[in-house]
VEXLO-745950 format. One line per 8 residues: their letters; for each residue x, y, z of N, C-alpha, C. Coordinates in Angstrom, 1 decimal, padded with zeros to 4 digits. Layout:
BEGIN
A	X/Y/Z/X/Y/Z/X/Y/Z ~ ... $
//
This chain:
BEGIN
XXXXXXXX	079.2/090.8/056.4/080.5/090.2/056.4/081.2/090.4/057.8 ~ 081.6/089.1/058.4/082.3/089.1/059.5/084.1/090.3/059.2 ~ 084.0/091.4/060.4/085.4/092.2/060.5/085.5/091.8/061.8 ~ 087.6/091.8/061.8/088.0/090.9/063.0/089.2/092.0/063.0 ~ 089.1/092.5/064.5/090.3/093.2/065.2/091.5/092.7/066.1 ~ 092.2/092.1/065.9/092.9/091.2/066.3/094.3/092.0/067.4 ~ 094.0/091.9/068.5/094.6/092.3/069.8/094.1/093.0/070.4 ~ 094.8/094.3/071.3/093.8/095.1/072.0/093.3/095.9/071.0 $
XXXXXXXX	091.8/096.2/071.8/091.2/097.5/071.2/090.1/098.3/072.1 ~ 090.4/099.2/072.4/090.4/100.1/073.8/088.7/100.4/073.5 ~ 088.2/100.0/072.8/086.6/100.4/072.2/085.5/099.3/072.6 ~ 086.5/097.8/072.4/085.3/096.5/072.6/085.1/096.3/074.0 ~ 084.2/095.8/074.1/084.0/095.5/075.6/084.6/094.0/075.7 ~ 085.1/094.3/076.9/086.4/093.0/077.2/085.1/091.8/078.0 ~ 084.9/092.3/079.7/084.0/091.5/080.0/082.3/091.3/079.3 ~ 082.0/090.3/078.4/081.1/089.9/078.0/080.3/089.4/079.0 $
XXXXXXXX	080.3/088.8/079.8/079.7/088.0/080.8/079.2/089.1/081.7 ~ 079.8/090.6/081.9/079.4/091.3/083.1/078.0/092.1/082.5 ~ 078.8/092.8/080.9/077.9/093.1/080.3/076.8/092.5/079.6 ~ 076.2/091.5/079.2/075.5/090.9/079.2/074.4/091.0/080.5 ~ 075.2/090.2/081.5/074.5/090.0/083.0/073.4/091.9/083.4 ~ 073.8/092.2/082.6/073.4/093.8/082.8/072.3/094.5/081.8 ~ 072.6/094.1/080.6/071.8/094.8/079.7/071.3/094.0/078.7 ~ 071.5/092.3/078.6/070.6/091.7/078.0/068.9/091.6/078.0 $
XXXXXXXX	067.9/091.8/076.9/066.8/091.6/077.1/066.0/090.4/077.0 ~ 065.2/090.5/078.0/064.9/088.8/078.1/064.1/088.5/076.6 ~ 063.2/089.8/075.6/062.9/089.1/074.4/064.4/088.5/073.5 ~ 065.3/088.6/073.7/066.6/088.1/073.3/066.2/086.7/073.3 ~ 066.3/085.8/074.6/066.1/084.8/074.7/065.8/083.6/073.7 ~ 064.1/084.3/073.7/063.3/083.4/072.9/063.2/083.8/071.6 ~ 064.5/084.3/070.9/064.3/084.5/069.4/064.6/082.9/069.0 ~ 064.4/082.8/067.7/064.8/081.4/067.0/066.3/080.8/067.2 $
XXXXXXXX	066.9/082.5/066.8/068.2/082.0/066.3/069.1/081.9/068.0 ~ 068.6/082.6/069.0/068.9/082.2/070.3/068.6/080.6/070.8 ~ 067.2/080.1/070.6/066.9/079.2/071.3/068.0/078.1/070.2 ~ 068.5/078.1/069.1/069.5/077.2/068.7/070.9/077.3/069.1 ~ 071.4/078.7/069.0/072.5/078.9/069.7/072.4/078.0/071.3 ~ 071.9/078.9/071.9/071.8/077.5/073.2/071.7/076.6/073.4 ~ 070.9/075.9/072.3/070.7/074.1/072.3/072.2/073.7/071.8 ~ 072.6/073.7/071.1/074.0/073.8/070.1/074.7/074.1/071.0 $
XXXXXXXX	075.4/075.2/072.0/076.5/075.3/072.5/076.3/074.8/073.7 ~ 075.4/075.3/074.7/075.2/075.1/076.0/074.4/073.6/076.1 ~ 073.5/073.1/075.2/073.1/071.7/075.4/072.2/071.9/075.9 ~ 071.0/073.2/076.0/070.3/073.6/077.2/068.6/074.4/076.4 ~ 067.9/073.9/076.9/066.8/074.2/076.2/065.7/075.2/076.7 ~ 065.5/076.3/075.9/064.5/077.7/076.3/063.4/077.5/076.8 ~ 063.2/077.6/078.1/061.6/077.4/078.4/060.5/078.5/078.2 ~ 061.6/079.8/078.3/060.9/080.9/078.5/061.7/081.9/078.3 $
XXXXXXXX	061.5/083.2/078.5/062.4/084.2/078.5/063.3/084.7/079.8 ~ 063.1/083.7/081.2/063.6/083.6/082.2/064.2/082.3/082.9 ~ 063.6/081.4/081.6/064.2/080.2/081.9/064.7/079.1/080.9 ~ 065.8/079.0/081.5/066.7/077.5/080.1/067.0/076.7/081.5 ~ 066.6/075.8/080.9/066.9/073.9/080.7/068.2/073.5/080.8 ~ 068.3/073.3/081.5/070.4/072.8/081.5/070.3/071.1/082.2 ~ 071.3/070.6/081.2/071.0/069.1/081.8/072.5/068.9/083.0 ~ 073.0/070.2/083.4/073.8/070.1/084.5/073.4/070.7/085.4 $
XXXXXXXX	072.7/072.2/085.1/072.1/073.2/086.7/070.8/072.9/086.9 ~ 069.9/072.6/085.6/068.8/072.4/085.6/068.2/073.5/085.5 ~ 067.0/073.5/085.8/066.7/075.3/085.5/067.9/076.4/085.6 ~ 067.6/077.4/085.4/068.2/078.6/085.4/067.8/079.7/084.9 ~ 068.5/080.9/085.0/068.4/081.6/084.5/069.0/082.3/083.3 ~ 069.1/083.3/082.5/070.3/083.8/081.3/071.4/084.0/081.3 ~ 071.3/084.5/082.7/072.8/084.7/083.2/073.6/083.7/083.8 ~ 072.7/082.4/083.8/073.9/081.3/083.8/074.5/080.7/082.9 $
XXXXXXXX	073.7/081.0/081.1/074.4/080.9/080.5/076.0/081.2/080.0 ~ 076.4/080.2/079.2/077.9/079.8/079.2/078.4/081.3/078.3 ~ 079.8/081.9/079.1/080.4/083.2/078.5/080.4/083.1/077.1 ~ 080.3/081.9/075.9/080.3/081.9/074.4/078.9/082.2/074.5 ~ 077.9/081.4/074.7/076.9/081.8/074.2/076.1/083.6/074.5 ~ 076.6/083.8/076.2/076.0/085.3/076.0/077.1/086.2/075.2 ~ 078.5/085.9/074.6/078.5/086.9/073.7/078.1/086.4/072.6 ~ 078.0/085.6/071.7/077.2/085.4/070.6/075.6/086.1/070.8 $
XXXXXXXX	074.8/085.9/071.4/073.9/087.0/072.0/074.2/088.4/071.4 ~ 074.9/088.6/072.3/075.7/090.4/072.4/075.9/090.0/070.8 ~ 076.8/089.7/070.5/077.2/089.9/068.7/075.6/090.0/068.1 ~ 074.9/089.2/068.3/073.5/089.3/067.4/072.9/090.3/067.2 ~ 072.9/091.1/068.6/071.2/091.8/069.6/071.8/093.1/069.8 ~ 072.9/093.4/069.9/073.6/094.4/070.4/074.5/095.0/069.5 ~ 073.9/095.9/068.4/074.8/096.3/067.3/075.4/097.5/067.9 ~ 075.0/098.1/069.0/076.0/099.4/069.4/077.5/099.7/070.0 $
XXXXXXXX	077.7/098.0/069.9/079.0/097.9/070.4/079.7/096.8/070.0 ~ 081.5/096.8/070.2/081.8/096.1/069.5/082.5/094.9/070.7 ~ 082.1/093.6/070.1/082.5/092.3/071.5/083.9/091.8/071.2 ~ 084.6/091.4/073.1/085.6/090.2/072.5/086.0/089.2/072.6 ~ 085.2/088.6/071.7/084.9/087.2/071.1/086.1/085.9/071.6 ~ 087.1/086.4/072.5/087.7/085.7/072.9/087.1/084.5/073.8 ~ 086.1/085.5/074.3/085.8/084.7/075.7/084.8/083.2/074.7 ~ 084.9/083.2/073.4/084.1/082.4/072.5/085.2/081.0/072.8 $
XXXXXXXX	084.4/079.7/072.4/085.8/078.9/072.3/085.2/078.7/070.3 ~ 086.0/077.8/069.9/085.8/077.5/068.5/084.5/076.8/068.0 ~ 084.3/076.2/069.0/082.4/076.1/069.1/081.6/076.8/069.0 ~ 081.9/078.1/069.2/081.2/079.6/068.4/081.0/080.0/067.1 ~ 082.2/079.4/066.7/082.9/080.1/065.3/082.1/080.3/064.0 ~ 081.6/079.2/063.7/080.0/079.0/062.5/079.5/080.3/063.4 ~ 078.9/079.9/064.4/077.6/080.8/064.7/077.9/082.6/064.7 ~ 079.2/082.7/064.7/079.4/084.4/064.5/079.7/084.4/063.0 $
XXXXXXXX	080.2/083.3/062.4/079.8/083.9/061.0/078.5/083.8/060.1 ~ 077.6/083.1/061.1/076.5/083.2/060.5/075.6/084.2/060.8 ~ 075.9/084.3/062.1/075.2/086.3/062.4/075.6/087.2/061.3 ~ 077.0/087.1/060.7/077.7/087.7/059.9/077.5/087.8/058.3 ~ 076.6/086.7/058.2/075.8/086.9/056.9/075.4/087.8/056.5 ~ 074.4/088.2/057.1/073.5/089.2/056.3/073.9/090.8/056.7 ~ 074.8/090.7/057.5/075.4/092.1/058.0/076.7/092.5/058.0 ~ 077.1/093.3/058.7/078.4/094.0/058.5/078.4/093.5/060.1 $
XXXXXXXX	079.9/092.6/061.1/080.0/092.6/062.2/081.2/092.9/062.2 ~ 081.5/093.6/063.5/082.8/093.9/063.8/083.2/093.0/065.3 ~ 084.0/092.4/065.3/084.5/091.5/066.7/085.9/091.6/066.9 ~ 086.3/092.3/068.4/087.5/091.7/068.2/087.9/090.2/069.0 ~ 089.5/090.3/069.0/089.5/088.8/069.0/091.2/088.7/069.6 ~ 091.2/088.5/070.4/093.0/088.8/070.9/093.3/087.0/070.9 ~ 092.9/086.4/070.4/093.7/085.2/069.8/093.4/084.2/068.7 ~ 093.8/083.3/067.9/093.4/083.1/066.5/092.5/081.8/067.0 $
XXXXXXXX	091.1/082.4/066.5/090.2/081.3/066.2/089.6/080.4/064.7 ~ 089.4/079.0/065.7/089.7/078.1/064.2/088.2/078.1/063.4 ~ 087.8/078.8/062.3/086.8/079.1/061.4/086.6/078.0/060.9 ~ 087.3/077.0/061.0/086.9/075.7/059.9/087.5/075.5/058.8 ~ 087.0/074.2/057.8/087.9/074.1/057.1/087.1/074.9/055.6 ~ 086.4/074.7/055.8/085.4/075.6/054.7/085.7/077.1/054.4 ~ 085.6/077.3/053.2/085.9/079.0/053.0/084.9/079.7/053.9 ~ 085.4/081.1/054.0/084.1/081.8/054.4/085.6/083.4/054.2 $
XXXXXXXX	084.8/084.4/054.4/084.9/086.0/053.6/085.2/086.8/055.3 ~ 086.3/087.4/055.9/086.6/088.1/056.9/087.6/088.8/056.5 ~ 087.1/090.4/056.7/088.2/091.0/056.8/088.5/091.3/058.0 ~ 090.2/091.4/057.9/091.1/091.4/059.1/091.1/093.1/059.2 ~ 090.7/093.6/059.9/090.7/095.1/060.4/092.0/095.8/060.2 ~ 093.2/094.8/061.3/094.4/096.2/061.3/095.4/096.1/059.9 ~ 094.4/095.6/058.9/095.7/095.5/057.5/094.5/095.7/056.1 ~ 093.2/095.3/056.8/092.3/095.9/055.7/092.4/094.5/054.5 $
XXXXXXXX	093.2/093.6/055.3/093.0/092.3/053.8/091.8/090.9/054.0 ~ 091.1/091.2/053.2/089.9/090.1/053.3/090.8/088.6/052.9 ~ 090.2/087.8/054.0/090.8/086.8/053.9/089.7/085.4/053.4 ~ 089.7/084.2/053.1/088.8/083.1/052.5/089.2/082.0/053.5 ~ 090.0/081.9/054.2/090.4/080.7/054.5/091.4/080.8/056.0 ~ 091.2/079.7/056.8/091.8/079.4/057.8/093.5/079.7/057.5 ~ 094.0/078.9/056.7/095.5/079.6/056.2/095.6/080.9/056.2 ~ 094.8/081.3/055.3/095.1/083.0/054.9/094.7/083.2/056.6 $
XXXXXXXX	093.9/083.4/057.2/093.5/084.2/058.3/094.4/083.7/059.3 ~ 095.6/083.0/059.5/097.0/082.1/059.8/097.5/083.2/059.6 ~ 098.1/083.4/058.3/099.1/084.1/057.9/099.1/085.7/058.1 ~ 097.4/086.2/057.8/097.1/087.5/057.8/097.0/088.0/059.7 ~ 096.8/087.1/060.4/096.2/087.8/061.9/097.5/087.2/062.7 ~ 098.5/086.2/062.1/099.6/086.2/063.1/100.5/086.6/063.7 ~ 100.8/087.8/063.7/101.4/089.2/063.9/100.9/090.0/065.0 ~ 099.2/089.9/065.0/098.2/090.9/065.9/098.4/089.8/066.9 $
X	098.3/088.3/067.3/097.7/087.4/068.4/099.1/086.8/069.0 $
//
């Protein structure tokens, strides 16, 4: 189940992009659920574990990927810390709660992101109330953002 920290929180790592650039591993890359995440956000296709396909830079490397997709990464691959998901735009949003399936994730998030219009199950951290819905998670996180 997706848990969401809503403002500061002195624990998550703020720059995603620096960390990433640092301690992603290149078998990351070429997992399944990476090589869709990339095609899906970034538009940009796995060639390898050193190289994605971008129909703007053209080759590249991981670390030119787009700040949403290396912290979706980090949320996947990197259970020892906790990310902030801000640097996500709402084009992320499915894909962290679908990491969020089968696990317990904690993200924080210092501004309200739009989950869709479809239910889905997040508890809000600083009040402990599980929310189902874009409304409720409106009413529950507007206070923190």
């Amino acid at each position: 189940m997706l848990n969401i920290y809503f403002g500061d929180m002195s624990e998550a790592i703020y720059n995603t992009n620096v960390y990433f650039n640092n301690t992603y591993k290149d078998s990351w890359i070429v997992k399944p659920l990476s090589r869709e995440i990339i095609l899906e956000v970034d538009q940009s296709e796995v060639m390898d574990e050193k190289t994605i396909c971008s129909p703007v830079f053209g080759n590249m490397s991981p670390k030119k990927l787009s700040g949403g997709v290396k912290t979706l990464l980090l949320i996947a691959y990197d259970r020892s810390r906790i990310f902030n998901a801000s640097t996500c735009g709402d084009n992320c949003a499915h894909w962290i709660l679908k990491i969020a399936e089968g696990r317990k994730v904690v993200i924080n998030l210092r501004h309200l992101m739009d989950f869709g219009k479809d239910e889905f199950k997040i508890k809000v951290l600083n009040t402990g109330k599980i929310v189902k819905n874009m409304g409720d998670l409106v009413a529950e996180a507007g206070e923190f953002v």
